[in-house]
GULUM-812539 format. One line per 8 residues: number of its first residue (from 1); their letters; for each residue x, y, z of N, C-alpha, C. Coordinates in steps of 0.001 Angstrom, whole numbers, padded with zeros to 6 digits. Layout:
REM residues N
NUM) a) X Y Z X Y Z X Y Z  ...
REM end
This chain:
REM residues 116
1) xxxxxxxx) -008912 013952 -027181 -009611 012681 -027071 -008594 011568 -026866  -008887 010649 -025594 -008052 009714 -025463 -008091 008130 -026554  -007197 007818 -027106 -007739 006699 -027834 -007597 004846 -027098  -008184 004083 -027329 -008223 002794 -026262 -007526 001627 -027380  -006854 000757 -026377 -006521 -000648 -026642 -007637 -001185 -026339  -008388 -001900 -026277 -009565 -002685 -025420 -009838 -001669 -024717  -009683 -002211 -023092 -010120 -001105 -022370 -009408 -000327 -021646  -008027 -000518 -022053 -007233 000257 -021511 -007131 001541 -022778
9) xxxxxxxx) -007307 002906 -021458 -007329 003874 -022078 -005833 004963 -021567  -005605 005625 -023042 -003842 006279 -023235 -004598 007346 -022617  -003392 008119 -021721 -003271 009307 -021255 -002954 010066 -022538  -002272 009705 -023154 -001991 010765 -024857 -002964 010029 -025939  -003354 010517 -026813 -003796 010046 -027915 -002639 009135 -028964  -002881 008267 -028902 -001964 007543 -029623 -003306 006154 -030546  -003058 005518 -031312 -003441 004490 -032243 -003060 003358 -032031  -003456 002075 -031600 -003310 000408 -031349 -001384 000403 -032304
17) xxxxxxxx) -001453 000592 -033415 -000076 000805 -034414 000737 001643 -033709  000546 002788 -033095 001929 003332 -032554 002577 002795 -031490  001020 002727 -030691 001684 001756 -029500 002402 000694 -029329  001501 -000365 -030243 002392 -001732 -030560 003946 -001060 -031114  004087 -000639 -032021 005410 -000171 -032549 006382 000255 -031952  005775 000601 -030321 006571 001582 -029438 007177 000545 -028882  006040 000039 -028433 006082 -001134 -027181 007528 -002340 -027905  007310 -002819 -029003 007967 -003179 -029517 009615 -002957 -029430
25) xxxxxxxx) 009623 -001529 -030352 010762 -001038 -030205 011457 -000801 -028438  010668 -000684 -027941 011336 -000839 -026660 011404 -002156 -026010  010997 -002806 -026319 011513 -004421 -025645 012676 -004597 -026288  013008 -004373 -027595 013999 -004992 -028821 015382 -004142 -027509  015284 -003344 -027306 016151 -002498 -026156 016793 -002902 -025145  015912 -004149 -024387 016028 -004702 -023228 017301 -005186 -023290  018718 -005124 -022882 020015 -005388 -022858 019755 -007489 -022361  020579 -008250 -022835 020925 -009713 -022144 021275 -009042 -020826
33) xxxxxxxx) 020532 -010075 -020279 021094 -009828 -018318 020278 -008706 -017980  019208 -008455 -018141 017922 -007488 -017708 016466 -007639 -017805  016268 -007445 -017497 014386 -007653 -017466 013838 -006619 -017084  012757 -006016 -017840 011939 -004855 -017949 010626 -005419 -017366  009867 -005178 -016786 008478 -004741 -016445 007262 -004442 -017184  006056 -005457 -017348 004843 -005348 -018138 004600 -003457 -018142  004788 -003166 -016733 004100 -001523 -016538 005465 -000604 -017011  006077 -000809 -016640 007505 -000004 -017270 007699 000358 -018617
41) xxxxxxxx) 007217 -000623 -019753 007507 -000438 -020926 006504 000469 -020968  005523 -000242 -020780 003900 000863 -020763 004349 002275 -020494  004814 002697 -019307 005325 004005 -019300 006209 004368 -020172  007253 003443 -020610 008206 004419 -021311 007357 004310 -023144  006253 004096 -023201 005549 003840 -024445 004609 004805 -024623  004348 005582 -023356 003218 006685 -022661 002373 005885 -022634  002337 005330 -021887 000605 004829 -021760 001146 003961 -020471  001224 004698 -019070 001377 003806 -017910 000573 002950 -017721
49) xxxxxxxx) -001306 003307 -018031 -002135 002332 -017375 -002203 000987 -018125  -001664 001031 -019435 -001195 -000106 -020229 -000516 -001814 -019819  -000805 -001551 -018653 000693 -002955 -018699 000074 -004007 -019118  -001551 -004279 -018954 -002321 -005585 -019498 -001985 -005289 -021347  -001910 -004274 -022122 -002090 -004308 -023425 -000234 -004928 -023731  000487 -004009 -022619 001932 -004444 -023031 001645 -006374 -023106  001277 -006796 -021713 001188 -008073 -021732 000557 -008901 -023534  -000279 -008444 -023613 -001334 -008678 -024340 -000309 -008545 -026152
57) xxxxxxxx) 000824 -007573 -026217 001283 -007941 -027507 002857 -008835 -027139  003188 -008871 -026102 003901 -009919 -026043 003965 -011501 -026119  002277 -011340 -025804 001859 -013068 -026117 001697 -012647 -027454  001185 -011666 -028461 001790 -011962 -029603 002315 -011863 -030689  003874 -011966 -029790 004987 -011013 -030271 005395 -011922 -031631  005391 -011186 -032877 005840 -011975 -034160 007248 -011965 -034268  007906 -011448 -033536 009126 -011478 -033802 010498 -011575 -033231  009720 -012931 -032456 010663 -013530 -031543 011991 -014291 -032124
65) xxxxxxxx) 013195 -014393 -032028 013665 -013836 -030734 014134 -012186 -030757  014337 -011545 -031780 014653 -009988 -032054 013945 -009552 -031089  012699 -009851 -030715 011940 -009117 -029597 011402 -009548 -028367  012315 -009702 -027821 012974 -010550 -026929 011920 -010337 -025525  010377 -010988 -025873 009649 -010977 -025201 009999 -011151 -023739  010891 -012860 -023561 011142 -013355 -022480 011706 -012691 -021390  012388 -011255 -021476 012644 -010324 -020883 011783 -009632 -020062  010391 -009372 -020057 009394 -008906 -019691 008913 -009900 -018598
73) xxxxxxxx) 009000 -009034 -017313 008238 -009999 -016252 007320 -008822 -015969  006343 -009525 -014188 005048 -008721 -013952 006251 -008070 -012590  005315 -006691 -012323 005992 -005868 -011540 006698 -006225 -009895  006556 -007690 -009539 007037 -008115 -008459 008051 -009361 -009267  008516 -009356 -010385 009554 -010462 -010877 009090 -011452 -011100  007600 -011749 -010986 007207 -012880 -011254 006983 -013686 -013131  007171 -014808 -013201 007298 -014968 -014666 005985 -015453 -014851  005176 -014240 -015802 003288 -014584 -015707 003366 -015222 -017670
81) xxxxxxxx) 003101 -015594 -017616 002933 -016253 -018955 003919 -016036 -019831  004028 -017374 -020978 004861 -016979 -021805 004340 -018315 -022959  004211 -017599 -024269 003588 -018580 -025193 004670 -019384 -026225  005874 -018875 -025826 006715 -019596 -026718 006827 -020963 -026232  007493 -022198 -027069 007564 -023378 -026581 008428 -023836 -025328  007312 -024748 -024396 008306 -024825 -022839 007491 -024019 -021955  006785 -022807 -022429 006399 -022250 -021194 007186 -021203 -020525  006337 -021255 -019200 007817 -020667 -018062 008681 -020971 -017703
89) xxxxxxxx) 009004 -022412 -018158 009883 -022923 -017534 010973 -022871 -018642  010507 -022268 -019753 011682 -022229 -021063 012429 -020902 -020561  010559 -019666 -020482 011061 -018599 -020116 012286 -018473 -018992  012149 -019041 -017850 013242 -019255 -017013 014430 -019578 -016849  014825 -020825 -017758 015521 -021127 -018257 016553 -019963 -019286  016071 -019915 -019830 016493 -018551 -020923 017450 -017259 -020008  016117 -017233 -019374 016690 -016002 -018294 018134 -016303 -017861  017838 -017813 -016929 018997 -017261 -016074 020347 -017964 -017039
97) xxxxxxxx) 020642 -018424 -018117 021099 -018506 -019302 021768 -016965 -019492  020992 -015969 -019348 021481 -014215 -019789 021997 -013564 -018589  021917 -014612 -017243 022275 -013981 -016466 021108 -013339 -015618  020415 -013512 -015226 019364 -013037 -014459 019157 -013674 -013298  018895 -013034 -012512 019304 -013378 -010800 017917 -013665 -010342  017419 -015103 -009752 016474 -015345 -009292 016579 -015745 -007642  015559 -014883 -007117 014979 -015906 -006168 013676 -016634 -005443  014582 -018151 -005768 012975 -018874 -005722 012770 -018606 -007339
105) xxxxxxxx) 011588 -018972 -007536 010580 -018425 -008939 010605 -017104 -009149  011063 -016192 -008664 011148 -014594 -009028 012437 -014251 -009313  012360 -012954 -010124 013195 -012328 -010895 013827 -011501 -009458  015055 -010822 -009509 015465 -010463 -008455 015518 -009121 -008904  014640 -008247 -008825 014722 -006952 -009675 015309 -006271 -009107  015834 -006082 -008209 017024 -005479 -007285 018274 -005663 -008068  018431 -006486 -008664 019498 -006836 -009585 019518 -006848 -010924  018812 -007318 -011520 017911 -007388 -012331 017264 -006483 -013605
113) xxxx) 016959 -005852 -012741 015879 -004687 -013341 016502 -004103 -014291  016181 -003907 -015823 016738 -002585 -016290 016255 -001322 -016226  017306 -000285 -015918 017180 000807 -015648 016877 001978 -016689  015938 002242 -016839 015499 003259 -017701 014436 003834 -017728
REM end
């Protein structure tokens, strides 16, 4: 039996708590000077079709900065929300602060990207 975030449903059986915990522990991962992917973590969390739930505990991530939300863009580099103070434009800021290669308003995931 598959178990659901909302309506996103896990290819494995997993619980709202493991996931968050996963998801978590793998952002805390994200190296300065990298940016991971809403759907990426989702996969490496098992749950590819996830990337709205990944989104969904990063807006609200308790344990910022250790979990270093601002790292997380949407799968074309774009910076889609961010609830800490400032916005995207903090988020952005921040970024290229760690070293993150933009162009234009996008993340340059060609460069960018962490690999894992």
């Amino acid at each position: 039996m598959n178990a659901g975030f909302g309506s996103i449903v896990y290819n494995q059986p997993m619980n709202k708590s493991a996931f968050t915990d996963k998801v978590y522990s793998i952002t805390r991962q994200i190296p300065k000077g990298k940016v991971a992917t809403y759907g990426q973590i989702a996969r490496l969390a098992g749950s590819p079709k996830a990337a709205r739930a990944v989104g969904m505990l990063m807006k609200q991530n308790p344990d910022a900065p250790q979990t270093p939300c601002h790292r997380v863009v949407s799968s074309t580099g774009q910076l889609t929300g961010y609830s800490g103070e400032g916005g995207i434009k903090a988020k952005k800021k921040m970024l290229i602060k760690e070293g993150i290669v933009f162009n234009g308003e996008t993340v340059d995931l060609s460069i960018s990207l962490w690999k894992r």
